[in-house]
C-alpha positions, 0 to 999 in steps of 0.5 A: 886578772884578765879580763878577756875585753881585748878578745871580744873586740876586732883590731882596728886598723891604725891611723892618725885619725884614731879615736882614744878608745880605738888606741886603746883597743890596738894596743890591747890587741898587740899586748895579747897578741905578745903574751899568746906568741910568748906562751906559744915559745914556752909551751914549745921550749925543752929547756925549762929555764928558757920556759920559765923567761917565756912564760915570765914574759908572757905573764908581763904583756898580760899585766900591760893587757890588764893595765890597758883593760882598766883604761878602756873600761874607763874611756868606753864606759864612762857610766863606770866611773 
C-alpha cells in the first residue's frame, strides 16, 4: 500500500537540529524520489530483463516509503496510537 503522505509533505532541508519527524519526512522523500528514478529506468529500458530488476527496485524503495509512512504517522499523529 502506498500512502501518498511523502507526496503531500515538502522536503525539508537537512541538519543536525532535525526534529524526528522532520528525519522522517527527509527520508520518506529520498525513498520516493528512488522509486520514481527506478520506474523512470524501467519505463525507458528495451531489454525486458533489465525492466523487470528496475521495476523490482522500484517496488523495494516503496516498501522502504511504506515502512517510513507508518512511522510517520505514529511520530506526527500521536492521537493514532
Amino acid at each position: 500500500a502506498d500512502y501518498k503522505i511523502a507526496e503531500s509533505l515538502d522536503t525539508p532541508n537537512l541538519s543536525i537540529d532535525m526534529k524526528p519527524a522532520d528525519a522522517i519526512t527527509l527520508a520518506m522523500k529520498k525513498e520516493e524520489d528512488a522509486m520514481n528514478l527506478y520506474t523512470e529506468f524501467a519505463n525507458l529500458s528495451t531489454d525486458e530483463e533489465q525492466k523487470k530488476v528496475f521495476l523490482n527496485l522500484a517496488r523495494m524503495e516503496q516498501g522502504h516509503k511504506t515502512k517510513l509512512e507508518d512511522l510517520y504517522v505514529g511520530m506526527a499523529f500521536v492521537e493514532v496510537w
